[in-house]
MARBA-3410 file (N, C-alpha, C, O; in Angstrom, 1 decimal):
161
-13.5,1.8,3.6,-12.3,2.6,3.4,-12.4,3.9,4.2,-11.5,4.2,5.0 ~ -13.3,4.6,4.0,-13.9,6.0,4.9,-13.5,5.9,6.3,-13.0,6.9,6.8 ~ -13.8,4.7,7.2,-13.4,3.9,8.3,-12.2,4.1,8.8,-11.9,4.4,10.0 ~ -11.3,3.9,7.9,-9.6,3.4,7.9,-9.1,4.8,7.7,-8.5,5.5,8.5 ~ -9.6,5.2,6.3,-8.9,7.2,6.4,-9.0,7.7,7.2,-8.2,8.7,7.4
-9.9,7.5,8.2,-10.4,8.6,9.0,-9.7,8.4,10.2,-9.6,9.3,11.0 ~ -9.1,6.9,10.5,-8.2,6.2,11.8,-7.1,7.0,11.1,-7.0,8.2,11.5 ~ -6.3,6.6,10.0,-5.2,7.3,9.6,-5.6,9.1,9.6,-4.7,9.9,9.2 ~ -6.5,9.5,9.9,-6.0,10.7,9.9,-6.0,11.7,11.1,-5.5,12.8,11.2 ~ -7.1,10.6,12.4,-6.6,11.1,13.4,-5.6,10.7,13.9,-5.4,11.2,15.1
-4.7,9.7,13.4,-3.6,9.5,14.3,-2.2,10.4,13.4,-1.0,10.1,13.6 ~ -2.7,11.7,12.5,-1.4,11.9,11.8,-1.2,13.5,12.5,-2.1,14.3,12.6 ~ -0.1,13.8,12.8,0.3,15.4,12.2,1.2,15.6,11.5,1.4,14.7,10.7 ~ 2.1,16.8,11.4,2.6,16.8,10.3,4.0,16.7,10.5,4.7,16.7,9.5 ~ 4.6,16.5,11.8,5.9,15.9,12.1,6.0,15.2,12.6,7.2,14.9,12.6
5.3,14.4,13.2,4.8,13.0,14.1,3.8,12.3,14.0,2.8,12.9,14.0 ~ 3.7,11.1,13.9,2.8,10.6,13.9,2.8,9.1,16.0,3.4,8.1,16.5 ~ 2.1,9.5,16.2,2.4,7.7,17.6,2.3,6.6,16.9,3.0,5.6,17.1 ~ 1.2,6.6,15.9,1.8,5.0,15.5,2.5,4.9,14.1,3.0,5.8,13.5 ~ 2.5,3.5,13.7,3.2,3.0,12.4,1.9,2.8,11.3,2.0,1.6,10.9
1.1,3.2,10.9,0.4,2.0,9.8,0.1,2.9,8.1,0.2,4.1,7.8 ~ -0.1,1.8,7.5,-0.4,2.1,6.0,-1.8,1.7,6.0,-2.5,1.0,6.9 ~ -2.2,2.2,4.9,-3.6,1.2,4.3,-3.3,1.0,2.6,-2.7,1.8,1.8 ~ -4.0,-0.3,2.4,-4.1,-0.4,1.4,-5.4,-0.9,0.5,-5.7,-2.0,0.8 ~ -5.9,-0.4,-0.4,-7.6,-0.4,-1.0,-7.0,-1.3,-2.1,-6.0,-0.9,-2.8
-7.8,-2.5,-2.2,-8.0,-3.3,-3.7,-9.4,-3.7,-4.1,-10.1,-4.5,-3.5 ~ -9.6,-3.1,-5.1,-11.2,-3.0,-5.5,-11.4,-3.6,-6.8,-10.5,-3.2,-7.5 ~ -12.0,-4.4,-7.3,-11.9,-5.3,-8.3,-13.1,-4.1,-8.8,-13.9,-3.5,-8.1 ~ -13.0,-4.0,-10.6,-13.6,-3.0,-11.3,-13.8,-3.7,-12.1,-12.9,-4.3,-12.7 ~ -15.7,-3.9,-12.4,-15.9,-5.0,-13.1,-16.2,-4.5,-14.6,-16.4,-5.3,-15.5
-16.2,-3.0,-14.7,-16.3,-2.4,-16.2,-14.9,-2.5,-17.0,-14.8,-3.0,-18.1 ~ -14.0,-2.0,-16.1,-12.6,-1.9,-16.6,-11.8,-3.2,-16.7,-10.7,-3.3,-17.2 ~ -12.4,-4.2,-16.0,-11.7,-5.9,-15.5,-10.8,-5.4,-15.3,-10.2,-5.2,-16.3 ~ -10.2,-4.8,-14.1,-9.3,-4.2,-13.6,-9.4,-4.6,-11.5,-10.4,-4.6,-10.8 ~ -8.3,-4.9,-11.2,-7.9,-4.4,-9.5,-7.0,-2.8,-9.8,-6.1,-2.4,-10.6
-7.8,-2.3,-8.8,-7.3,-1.1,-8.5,-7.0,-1.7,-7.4,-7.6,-2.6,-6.8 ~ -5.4,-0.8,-7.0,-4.7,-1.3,-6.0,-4.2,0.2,-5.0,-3.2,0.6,-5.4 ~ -4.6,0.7,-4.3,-4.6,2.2,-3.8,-3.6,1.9,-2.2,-4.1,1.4,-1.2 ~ -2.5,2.4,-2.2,-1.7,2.8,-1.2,-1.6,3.7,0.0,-1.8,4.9,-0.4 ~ -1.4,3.6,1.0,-1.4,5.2,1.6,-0.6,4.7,2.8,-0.9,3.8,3.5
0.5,5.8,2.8,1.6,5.6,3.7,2.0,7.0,4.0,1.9,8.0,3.2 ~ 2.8,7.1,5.3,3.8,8.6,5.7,4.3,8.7,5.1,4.7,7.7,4.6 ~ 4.7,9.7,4.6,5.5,10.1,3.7,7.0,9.5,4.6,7.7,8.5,4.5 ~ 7.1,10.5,5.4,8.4,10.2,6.5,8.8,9.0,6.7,10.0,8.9,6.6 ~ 7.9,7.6,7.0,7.8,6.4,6.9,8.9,6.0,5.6,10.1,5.9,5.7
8.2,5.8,4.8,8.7,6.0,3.4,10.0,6.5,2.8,10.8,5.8,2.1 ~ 10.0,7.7,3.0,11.2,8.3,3.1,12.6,7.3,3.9,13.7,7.1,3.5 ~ 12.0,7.0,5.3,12.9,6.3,5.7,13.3,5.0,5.5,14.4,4.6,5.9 ~ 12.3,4.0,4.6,12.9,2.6,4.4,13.2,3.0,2.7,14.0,2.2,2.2 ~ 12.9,3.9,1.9,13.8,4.3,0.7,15.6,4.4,1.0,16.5,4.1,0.3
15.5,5.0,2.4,17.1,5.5,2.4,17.6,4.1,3.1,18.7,3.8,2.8 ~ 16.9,3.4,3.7,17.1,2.3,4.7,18.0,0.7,3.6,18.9,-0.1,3.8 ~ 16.9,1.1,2.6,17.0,-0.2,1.3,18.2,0.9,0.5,19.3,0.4,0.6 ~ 18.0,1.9,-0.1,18.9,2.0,-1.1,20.0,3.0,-0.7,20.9,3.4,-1.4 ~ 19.8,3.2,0.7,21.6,4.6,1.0,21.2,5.6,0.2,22.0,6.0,-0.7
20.0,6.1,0.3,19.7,7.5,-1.1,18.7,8.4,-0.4,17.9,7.7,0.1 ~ 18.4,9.6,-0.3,17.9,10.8,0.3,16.9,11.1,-0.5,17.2,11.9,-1.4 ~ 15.6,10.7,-0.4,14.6,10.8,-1.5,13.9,12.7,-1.5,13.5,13.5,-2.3 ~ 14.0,12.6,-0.4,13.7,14.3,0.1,12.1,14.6,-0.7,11.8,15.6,-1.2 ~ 11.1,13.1,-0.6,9.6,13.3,-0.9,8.9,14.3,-0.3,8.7,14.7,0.8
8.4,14.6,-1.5,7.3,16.0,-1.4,7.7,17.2,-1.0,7.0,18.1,-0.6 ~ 9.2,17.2,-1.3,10.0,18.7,-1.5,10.4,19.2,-2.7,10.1,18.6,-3.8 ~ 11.1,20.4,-2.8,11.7,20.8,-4.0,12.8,20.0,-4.0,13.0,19.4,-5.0 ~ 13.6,19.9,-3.0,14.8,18.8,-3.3,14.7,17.0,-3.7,15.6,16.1,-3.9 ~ 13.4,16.9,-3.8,13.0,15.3,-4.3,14.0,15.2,-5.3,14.2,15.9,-6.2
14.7,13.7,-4.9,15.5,13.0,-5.5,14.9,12.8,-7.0,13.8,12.4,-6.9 ~ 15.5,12.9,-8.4,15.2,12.6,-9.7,14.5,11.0,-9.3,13.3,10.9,-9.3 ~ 15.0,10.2,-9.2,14.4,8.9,-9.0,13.4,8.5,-8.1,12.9,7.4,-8.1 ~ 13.2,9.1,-7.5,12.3,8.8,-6.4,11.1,7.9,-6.8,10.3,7.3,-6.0 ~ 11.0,8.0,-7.8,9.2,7.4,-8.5,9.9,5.9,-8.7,9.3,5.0,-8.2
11.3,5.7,-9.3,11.7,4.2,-9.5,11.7,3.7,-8.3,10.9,2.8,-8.0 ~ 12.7,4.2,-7.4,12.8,4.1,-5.9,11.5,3.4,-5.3,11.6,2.2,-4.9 ~ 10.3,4.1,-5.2,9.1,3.6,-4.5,8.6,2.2,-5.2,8.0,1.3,-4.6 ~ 8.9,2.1,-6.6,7.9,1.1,-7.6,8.9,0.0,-7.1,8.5,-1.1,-6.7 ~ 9.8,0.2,-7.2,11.3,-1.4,-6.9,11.0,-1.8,-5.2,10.6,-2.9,-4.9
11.1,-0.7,-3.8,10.2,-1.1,-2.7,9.5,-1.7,-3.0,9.8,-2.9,-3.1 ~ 7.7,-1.4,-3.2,7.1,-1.9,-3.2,7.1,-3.3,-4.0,6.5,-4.3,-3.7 ~ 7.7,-2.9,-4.9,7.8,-4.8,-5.5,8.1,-5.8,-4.9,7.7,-6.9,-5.3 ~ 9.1,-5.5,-3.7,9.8,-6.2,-3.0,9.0,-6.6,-1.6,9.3,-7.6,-1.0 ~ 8.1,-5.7,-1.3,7.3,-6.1,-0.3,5.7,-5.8,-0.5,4.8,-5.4,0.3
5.6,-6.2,-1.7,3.4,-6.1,-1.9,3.5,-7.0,-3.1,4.0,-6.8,-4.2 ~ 2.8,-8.1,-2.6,2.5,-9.3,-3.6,1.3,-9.7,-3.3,0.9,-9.8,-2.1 ~ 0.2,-10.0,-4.8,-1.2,-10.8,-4.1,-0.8,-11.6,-5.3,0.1,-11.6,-6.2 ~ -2.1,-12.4,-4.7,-2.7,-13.7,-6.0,-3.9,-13.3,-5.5,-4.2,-12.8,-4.4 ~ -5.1,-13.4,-7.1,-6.0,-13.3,-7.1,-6.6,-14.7,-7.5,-5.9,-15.4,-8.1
-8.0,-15.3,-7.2,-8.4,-16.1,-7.8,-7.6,-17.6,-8.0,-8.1,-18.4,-8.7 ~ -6.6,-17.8,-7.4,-5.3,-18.3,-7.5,-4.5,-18.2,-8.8,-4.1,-19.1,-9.6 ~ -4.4,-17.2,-8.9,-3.0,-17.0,-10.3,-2.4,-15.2,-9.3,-3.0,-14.4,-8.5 ~ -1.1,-15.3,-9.8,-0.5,-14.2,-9.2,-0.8,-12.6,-9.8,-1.1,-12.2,-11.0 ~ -0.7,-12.2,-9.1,-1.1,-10.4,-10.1,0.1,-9.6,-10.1,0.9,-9.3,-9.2
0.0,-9.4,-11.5,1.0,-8.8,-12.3,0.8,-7.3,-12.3,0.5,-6.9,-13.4 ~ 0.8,-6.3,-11.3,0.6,-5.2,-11.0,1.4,-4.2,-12.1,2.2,-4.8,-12.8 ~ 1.4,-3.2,-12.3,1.5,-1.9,-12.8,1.4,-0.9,-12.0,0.4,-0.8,-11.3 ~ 2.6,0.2,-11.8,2.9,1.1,-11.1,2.2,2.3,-12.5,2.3,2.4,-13.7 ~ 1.5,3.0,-11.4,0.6,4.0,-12.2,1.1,5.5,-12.0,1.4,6.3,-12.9
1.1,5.7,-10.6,1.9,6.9,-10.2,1.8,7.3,-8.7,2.0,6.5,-7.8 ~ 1.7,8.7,-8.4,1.7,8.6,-6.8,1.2,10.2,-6.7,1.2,10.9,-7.7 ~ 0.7,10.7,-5.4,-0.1,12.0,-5.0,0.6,12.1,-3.6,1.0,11.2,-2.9 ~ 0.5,13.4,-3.3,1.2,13.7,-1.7,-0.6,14.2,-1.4,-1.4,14.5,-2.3 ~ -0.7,14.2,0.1,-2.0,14.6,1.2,-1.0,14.8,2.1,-0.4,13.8,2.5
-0.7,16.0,2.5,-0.1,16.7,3.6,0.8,15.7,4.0,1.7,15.9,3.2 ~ 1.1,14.8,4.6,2.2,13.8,5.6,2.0,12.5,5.3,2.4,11.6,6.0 ~ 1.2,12.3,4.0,0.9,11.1,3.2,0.9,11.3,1.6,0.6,12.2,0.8 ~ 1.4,9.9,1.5,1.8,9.6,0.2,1.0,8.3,-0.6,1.0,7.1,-0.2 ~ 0.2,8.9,-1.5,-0.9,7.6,-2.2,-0.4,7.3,-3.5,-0.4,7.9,-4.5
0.1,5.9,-3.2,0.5,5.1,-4.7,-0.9,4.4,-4.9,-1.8,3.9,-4.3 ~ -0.3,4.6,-6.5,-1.7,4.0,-7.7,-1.3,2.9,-7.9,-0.1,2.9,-8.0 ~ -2.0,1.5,-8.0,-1.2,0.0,-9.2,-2.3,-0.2,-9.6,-3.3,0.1,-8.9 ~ -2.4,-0.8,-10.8,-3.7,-1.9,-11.5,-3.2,-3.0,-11.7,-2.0,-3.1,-11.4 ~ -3.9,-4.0,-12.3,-3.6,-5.5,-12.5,-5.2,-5.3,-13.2,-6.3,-4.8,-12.9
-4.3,-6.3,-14.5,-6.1,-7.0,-14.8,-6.5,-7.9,-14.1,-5.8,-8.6,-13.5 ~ -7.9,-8.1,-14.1,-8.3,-9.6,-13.6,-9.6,-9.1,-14.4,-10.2,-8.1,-14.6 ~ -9.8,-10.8,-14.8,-10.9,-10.9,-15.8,-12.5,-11.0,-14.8,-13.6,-10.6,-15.3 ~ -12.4,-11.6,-13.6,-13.5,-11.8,-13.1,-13.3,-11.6,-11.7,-12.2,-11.6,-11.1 ~ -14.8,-11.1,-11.0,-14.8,-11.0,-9.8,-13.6,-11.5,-8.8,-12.6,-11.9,-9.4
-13.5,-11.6,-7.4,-12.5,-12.2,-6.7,-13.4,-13.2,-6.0,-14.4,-12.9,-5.3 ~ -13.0,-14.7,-6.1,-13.3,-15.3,-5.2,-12.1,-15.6,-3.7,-12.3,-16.4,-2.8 ~ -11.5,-15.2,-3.8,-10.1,-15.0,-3.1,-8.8,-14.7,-3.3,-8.4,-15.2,-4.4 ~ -8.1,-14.0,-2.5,-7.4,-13.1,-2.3,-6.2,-13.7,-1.5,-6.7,-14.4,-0.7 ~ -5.4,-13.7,-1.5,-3.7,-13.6,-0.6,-3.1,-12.7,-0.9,-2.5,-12.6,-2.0
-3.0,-11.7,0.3,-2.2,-10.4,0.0,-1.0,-11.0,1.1,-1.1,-11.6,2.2 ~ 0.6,-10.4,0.1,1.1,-10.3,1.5,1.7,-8.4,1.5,1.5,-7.8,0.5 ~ 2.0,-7.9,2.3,2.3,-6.7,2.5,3.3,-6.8,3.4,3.0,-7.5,4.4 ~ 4.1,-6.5,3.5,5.5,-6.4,4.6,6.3,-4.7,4.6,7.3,-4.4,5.2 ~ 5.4,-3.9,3.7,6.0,-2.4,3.5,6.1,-2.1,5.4,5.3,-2.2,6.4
7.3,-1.6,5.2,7.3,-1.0,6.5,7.9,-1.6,7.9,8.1,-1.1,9.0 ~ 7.9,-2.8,7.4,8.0,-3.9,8.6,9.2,-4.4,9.3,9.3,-5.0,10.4 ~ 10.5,-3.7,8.1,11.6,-3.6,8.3,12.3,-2.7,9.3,13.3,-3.3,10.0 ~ 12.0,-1.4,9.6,11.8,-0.2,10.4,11.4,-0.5,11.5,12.2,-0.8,12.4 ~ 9.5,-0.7,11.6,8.9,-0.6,12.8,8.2,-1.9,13.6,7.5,-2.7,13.0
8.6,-2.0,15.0,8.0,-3.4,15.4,6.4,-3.3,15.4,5.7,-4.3,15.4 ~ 6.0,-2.3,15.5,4.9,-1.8,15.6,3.5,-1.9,14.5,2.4,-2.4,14.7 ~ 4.2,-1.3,13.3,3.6,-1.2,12.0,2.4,-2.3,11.5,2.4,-3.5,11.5 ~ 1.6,-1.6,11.2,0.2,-2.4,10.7,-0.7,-2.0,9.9,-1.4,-1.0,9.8 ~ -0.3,-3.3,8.9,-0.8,-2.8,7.5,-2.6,-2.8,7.1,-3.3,-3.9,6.9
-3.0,-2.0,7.0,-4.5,-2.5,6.9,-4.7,-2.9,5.8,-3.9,-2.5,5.0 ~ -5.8,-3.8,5.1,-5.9,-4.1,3.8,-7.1,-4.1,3.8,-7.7,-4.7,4.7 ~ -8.0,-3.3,2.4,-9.7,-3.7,2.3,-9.7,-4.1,0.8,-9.3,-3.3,-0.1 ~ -10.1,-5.2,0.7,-10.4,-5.6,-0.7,-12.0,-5.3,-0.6,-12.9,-5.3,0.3 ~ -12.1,-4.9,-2.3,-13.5,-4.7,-2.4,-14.0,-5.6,-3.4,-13.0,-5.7,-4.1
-14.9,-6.1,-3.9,-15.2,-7.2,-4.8,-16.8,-7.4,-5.7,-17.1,-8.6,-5.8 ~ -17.4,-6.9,-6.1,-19.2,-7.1,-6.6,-19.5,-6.5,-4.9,-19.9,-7.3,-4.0 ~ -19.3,-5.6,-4.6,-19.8,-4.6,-3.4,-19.6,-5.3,-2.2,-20.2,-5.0,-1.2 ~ -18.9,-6.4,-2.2,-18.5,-7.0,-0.8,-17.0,-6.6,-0.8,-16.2,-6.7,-1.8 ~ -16.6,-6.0,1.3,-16.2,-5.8,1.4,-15.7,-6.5,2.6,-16.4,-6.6,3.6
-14.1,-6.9,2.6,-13.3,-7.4,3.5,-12.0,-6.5,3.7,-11.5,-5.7,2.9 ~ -11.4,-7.2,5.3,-10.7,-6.2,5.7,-9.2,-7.4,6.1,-9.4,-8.5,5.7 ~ -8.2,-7.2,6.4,-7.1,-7.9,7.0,-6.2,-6.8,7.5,-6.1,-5.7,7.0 ~ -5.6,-7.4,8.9,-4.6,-6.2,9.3,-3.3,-7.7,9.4,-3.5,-8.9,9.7 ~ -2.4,-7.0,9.1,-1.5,-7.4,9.0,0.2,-6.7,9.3,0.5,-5.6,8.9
1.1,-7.5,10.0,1.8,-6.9,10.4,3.2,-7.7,10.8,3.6,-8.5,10.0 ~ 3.9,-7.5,12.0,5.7,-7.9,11.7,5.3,-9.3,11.9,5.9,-10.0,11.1 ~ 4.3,-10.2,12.7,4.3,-11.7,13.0,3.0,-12.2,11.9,2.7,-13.4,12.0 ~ 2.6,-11.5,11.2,1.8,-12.4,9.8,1.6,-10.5,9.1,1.1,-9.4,9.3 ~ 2.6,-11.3,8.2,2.7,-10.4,7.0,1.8,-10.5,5.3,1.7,-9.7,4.3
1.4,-12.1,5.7,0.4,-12.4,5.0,-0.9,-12.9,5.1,-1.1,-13.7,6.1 ~ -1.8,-12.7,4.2,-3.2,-13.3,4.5,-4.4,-13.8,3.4,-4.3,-13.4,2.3 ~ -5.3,-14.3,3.7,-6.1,-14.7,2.8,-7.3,-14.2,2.9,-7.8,-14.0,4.0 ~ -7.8,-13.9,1.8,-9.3,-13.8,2.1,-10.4,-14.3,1.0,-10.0,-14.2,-0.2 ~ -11.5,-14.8,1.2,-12.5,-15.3,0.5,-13.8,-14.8,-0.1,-14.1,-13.8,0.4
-14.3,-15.2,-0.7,-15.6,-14.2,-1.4,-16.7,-15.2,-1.7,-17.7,-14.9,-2.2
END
């Protein structure tokens, strides 16, 4: 993950960015039997497929932020971040969200009772907007870690443990 923040953060400033990508961290937590599910996208990005999908001016990470904005992002993402774990589907939970200068980190959990022996994420956030856009994914699992990039011509993928 250290790897991936650090690509996202030299490609950011704070009114531009040249490329399109998100990342997303799923770490299977074998105390809590939990997937933590960790987001990180432009804000700007974001802002723009909010107004793109709903006709509504979210004005994130301002004093003018739209009252809804938190429903806004949880109904997106529902619509474009789906896994299966283990082969049964994950029933995720919207936790909450943090701004980092020109990025925006959404929280989800899901239970899962046991390690991952595989994974199908699909991710399509963003894909609507940009031809470009590439979603990175690192699942983490009993300290093994795997990666998938994904984007507008495979928006989904698998991975094994």
């Amino acid at each position: 993950m250290i790897v991936l923040v650090v690509l996202f953060k030299i490609f950011c400033s704070y009114w531009l960015h040249p490329i399109h990508i998100s990342l997303c961290e799923i770490r299977f937590n074998p105390s809590s039997k939990q997937l933590e599910i960790t987001h990180k996208i432009f804000i700007d990005d974001l802002e723009n497929a909010l107004e793109h999908h709903y006709q509504l001016r979210t004005y994130l990470a301002t004093a003018k932020e739209h009252p809804d904005s938190e429903k806004l992002i949880e109904r997106y993402l529902r619509q474009r971040f789906e896994c299966t774990a283990n082969n049964k589907p994950v029933q995720w939970k919207y936790l909450g969200r943090e701004y980092e200068l020109d990025a925006i980190w959404i929280y989800l959990e899901a239970e899962q009772e046991s390690p991952l022996q595989s994974i199908e994420v699909r991710n399509s956030v963003l894909l609507e907007l940009f031809d470009d856009q590439i979603n990175f994914i690192q699942v983490d699992s009993s300290g093994e870690r795997k990666n998938l990039r994904l984007g507008r011509h495979q928006e989904k993928g698998w991975l094994y443990f």
